[in-house]
C-alpha positions in Angstrom: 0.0 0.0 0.0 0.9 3.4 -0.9 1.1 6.0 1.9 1.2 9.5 0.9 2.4 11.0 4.0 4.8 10.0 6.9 2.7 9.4 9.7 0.4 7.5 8.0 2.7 5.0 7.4 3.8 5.3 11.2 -0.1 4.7 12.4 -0.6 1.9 10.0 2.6 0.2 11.2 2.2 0.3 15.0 -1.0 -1.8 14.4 1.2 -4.5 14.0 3.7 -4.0 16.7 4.0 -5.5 20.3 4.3 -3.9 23.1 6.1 -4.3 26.2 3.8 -5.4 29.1 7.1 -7.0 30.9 7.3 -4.5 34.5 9.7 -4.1 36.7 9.3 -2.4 40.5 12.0 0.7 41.2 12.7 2.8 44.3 11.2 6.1 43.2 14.7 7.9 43.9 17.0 4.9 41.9 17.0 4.3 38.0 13.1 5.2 37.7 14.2 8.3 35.8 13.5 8.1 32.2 11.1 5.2 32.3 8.2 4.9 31.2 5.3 4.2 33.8 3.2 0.8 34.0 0.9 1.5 35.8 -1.2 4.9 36.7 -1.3 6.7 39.8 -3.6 7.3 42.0 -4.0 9.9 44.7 -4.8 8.3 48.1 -5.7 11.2 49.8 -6.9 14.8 49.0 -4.6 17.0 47.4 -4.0 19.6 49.5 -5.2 17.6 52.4 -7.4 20.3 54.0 -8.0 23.8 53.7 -4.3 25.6 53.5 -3.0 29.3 53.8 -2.1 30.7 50.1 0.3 32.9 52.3 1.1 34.6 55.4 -1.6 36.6 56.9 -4.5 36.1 58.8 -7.4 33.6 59.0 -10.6 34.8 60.0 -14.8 34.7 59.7 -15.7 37.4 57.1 -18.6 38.5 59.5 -16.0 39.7 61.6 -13.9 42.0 59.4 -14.3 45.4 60.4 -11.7 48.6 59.9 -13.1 51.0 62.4 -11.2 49.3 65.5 -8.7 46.4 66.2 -9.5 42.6 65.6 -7.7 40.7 68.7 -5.6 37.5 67.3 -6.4 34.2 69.5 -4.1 32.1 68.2 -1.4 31.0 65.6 -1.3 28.5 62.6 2.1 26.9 61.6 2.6 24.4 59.0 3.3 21.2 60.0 0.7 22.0 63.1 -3.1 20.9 64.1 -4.9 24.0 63.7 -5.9 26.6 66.7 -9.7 27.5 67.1 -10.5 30.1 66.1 -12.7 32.8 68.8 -15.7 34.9 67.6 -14.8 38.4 66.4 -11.1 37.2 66.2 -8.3 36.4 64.2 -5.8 33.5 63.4 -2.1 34.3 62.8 -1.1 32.0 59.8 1.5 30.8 57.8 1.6 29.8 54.4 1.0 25.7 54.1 -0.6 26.1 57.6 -4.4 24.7 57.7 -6.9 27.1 58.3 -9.0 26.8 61.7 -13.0 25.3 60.1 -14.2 28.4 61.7 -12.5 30.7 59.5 -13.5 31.4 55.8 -11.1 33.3 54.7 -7.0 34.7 54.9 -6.0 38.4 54.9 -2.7 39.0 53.4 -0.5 40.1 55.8 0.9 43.1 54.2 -2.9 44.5 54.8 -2.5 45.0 58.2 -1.5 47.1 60.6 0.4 44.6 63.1 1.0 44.6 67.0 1.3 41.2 69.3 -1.9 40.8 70.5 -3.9 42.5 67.4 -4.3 43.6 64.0 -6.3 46.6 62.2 -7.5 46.4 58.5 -6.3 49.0 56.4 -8.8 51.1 55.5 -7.8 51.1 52.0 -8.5 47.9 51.6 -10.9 46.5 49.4 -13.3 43.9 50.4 -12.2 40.2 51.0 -14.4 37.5 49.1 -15.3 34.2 51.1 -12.4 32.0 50.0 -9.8 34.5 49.7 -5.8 33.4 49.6 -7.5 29.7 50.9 -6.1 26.7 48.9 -8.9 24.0 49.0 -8.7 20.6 50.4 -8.8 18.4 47.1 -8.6 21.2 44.7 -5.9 19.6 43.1 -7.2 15.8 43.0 -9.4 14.3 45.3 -9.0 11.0 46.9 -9.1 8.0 44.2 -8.4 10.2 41.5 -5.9 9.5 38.5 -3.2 11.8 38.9 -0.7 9.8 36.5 -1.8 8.1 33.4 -0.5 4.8 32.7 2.2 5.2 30.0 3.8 8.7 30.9 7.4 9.0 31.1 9.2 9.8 34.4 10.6 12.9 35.0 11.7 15.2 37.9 8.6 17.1 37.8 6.2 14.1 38.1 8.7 12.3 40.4 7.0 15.2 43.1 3.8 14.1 41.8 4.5 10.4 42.4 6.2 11.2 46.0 3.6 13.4 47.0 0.6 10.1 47.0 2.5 8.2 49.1 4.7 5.9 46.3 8.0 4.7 47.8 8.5 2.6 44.9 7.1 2.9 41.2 6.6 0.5 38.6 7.5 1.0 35.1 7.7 -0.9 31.8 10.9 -2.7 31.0 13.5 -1.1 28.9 12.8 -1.5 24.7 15.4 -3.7 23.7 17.3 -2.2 20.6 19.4 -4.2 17.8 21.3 -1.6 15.3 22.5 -3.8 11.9 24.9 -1.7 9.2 25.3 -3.6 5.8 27.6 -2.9 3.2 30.6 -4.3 1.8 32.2 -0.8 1.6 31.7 -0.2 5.6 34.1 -1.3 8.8 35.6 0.3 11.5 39.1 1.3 10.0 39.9 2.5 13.4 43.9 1.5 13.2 44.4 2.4 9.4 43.1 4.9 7.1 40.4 3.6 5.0 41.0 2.9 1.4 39.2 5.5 -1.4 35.9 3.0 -1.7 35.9 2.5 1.8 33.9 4.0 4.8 34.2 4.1 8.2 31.2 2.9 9.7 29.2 6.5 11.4 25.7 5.2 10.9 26.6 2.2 13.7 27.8 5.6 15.8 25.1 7.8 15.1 21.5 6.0 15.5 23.6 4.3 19.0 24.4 7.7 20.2 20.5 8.8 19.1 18.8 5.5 20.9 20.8 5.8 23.9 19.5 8.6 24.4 16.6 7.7 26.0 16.4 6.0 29.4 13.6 3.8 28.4 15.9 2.0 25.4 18.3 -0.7 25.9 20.9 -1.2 23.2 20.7 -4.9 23.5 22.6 -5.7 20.4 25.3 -4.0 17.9 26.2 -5.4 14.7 27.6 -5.4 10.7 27.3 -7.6 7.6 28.6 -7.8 4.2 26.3 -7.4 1.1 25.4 -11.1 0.9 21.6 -12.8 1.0 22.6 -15.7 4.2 25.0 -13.4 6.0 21.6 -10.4 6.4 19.4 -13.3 7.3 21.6 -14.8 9.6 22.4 -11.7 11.4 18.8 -10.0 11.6 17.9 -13.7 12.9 20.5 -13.3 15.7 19.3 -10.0 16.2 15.8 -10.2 17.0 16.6 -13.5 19.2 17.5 -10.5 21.6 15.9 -7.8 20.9 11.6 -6.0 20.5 13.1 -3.9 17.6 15.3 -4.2 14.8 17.1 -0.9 13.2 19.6 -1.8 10.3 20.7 0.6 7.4 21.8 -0.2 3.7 20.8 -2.2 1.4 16.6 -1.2 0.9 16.6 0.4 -2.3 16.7 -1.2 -6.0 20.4 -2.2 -6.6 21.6 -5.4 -7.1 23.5 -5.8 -4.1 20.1 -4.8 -2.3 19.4 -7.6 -0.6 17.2 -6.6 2.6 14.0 -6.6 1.4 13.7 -9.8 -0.1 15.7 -10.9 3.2 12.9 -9.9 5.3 10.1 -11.0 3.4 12.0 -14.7 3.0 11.7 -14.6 7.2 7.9 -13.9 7.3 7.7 -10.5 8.4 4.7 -8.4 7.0 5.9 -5.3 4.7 3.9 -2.6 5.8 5.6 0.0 3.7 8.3 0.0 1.6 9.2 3.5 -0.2 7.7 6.9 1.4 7.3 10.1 -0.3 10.1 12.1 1.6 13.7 12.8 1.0 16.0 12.1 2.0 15.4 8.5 2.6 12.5 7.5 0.1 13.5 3.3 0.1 12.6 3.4 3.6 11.3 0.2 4.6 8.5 -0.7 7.7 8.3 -3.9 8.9 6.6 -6.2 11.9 7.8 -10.0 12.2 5.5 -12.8 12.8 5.6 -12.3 16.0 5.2 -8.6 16.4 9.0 -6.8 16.4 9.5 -4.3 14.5 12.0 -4.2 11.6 13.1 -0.8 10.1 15.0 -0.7 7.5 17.2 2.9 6.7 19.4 3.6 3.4 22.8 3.7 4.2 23.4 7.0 3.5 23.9 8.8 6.8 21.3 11.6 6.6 19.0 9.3 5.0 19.6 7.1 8.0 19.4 9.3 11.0 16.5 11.4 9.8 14.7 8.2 9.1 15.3 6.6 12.6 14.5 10.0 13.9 11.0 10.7 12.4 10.2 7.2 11.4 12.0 4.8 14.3 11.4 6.7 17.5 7.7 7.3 17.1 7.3 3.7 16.7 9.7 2.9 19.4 7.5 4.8 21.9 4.7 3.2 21.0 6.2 -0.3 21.5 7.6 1.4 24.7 4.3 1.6 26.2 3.8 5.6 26.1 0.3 6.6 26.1 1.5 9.8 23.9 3.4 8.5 21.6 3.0 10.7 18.6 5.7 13.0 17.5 4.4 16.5 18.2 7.5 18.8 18.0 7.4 22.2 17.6 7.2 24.9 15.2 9.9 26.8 13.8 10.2 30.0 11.6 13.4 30.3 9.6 15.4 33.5 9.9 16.2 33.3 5.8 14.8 31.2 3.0 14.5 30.1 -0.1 11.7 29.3 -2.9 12.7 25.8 -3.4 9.9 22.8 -4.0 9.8 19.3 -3.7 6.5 16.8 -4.8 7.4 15.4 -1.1 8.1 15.5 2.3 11.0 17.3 2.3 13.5 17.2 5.5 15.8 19.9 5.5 19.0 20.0 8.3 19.0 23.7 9.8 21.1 25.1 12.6 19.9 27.0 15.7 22.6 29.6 16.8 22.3 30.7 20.3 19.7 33.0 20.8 17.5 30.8 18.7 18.0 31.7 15.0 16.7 29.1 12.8 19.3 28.7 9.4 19.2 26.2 6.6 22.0 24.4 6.7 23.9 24.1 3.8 24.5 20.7 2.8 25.9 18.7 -0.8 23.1 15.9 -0.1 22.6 12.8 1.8 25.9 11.2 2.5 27.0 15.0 3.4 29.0 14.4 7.2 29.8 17.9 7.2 26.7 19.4 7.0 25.1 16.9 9.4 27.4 17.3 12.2 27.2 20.5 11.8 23.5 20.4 12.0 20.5 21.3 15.4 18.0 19.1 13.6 15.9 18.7 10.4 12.3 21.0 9.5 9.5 18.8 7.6 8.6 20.7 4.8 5.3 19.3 2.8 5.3 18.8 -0.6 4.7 21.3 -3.5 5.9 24.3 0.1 8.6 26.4 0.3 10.6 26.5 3.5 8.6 29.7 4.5 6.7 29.9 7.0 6.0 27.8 10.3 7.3 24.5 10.0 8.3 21.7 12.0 11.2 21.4 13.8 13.2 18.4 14.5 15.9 18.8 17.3 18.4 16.3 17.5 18.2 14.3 20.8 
C-alpha cells in the first residue's frame, strides 16, 4: 500500500507492533528516571489535604472583618501543626501551608494589616475580601481515588513530586525496549587503526542511531552489529538479532540495486511489509516492517542523513509506541526560519538547519545525503510538505 504521508505509514505500522507489558518495580529515587510508567497513579488522599493558607496573613470569619477598631488575634497556625480555634470576632495568625481553623473562611494578606502582638487593624484602604480568599482548598488539586498519573507517561523530575507526593516509595515501570542496530555494506568497517581505502567508509551510521537511541532511558541497546552485502550473512544476522531484541534498526541495502538484498531478506523470514518506499527525501526506500511475532524491523538507506532522519521521524515514534507511552506521537514544535528560499519538492522534504544561540533558525547548507559535514554541523531537520517552500511555520526536529 501506498502511503502518501509519513505518519500515516507510522499509524498503519504500530497496528502491527508488540508492546512491552514486561514490568519491573524501582525505588522512586533509583534508575526510575527516564522510564516509562506501567501503571497509573492514584492519589490516596486529598490534594491539598485540608484547607491551606495561600500565604502569610490572617485567618478569619468574614462576619468579623471590620476597619473602624482592632480585631484581637487568639491564636497562631504553623505548618506542620493541628490548627488553633479560632474565637468569635477574632483572628488566626497564619502561615503559608498552615491549615486554616473550620471556623475561618477566609486569609488576609498580611501586608494589609497594621500589626502589633496581640492584634491587628484592617487598612482602611482595603478592598473587600471575598469568602475564600488566599484559601487553597482541600482536594482542589485531585481528590481521593483520583488518576493523577496516566498509565504510559514518562518519568521525569517534575512528576517524580507528583508520584512522592501520593504516598509511592517505589514505582513500577515498563521494561527497557530492547534495541538491535544492523549496518550492511561491503564498503563499511571500523578502520579504526588504518586509514580507510578510497571505496571504503568508516562505519558512522553504527555511531550515530547508537548515540540517538541511547539517548533515552527507556531503550536498551541490546545488540550492535555489521554484515557484508550477501543474502545468508543479512538473514543470519537479523535472525540473531531479533533472538535479543523488541526492535530491529539496520541501514543499507533497501533500495533497487543489485547488491540490495534486505527486502527480499525480510520478506524470506515472514515478516509483513507494511511500507516500503515513502514520499520524503532524504530516505524515500525506507522500509517498515513487523515480524511474525510482532517486532519491529526498520530498514534505513545507508546514507547517513537518510539514516538518521529516518530513525529520527520514522524509528522513535514507533519505538514509543512499543515502549508503552500513552502519547506517543511526535508532536515537536514549530519553527520560523530566519532566511529562506523558494525551493519545492512533490514530497516531504527534511531539511538539516542550525539554531545559533539565541535561537536563529538557518538552513544548513548541505551537498546531499551522505553529506557528514553538513550533518554534524547540524540542530535538527524541519518537515517541509510537498509542492511548500521553507517559508513559514514548519516543524522542527531537534536532535536528541
Amino acid at each position: 500500500m501506498k502511503y502518501r504521508c509519513p505518519d500515516a505509514a507510522i499509524n498503519a505500522l504500530s497496528q502491527h507492533l508488540n508492546t512491552v507489558n514486561v514490568l519491573e518495580s524501582f525505588d522512586l529515587n533509583q534508575n526510575s528516571f527516564g522510564k516509562v510508567l506501567g501503571e497509573s497513579i492514584i492519589a490516596d488522599r486529598d490534594s491539598p489535604a485540608a484547607d491551606m493558607s495561600a500565604m502569610d496573613g490572617y485567618a478569619i470569619n468574614q462576619s468579623d472583618i471590620q476597619t473602624e477598631s482592632p480585631i484581637p488575634i487568639s491564636g497562631e497556625s504553623k505548618a506542620g501543626n493541628s490548627p488553633p480555634s479560632l474565637r468569635k470576632g477574632s483572628a488566626v495568625r497564619i502561615f503559608t501551608g498552615a491549615i486554616v481553623p473550620p471556623q475561618a473562611n477566609l486569609v488576609i494578606k498580611r501586608e494589609d494589616t497594621e500589626e502589633t502582638d496581640s492584634a491587628i487593624r484592617i487598612k482602611g484602604e482595603v478592598a473587600s475580601y471575598p469568602i475564600g480568599s488566599n484559601i487553597r482548598f482541600a482536594g482542589e488539586n485531585a481528590i481521593k481515588g483520583a488518576v493523577v498519573l496516566k498509565k504510559g507517561e514518562l518519568i521525569t523530575g517534575a512528576n517524580a513530586a507528583t508520584i512522592a507526593n501520593f504516598g509511592y516509595r517505589t514505582v513500577r515501570t515498563n521494561k527497557r525496549l530492547r534495541i538491535a542496530i544492523l549496518t550492511t555494506g561491503d564498503e563499511v568497517g571500523p578502520f579504526d587503526q588504518r586509514e580507510p581505502k578510497p571505496w571504503q567508509i568508516r562505519n558512522s551510521n553504527l555511531n550515530s542511531l547508537s548515540v540517538l537511541l541511547n539517548a533515552f532511558p527507556w531503550i536498551e541497546i541490546a545488540k550492535e552489529m555489521h554484515c557484508v552485502d550477501r543474502p545468508e550473512a543479512i538473514s543470519e544476522a537479523m535472525n540473531e538479532s531479533l533472538q535479543t531484541a523488541d526492535a530491529l534498526i539496520m541501514t543499507g541495502g533497501v533500495s533497487m540495486g543489485d547488491y540490495d538484498y534486505v527486502p527480499e531478506r525480510i520478506k524470506a523470514m515472514g515478516a509483513n511489509v507494511i511500507f516500503h518506499g515513502l514520499p520524503i527525501r532524504p530516505g524515500k526506500p525506507i522500509l517498515g516492517a513487523a515480524s511474525e511475532t510482532g517486532e519491529l524491523i526498520l530498514g534505513l538507506p545507508g546514507n547517513p542523513v537518510s539514516a538518521l532522519v529516518g530513525c529520527h521521524r520514522i524509528g522513535i515514534p514507533l519505538l514509543k509506541y512499543m515502549a508503552g507511552f500513552s502519547r506517543w506521537e511526535q508532536k515537536p514544535p514549530a519553527a520560523f526560519l530566519a532566511e529562506t528560499d523558494e525551493k519545492t519538492l512533490s514530497m516531504y522534504w527534511y531539511r538539516l538547519v542550525t539554531e545559533s544561540i539565541d535561537g536563529i533558525i538557518q538552513l544548513c547548507p548541505t551537498k546531499g545525503s551522505g553529506d557528514l559535514v553538513s550533518l554534524g554541523q547540524s540542530s535538527g531537520f524541519i518537515e517541509i510538505p510537498p509542492d511548500q517552500s521553507a517559508a513559514g511555520a514548519r516543524t522542527y526536529y531537534k536532535w536528541c
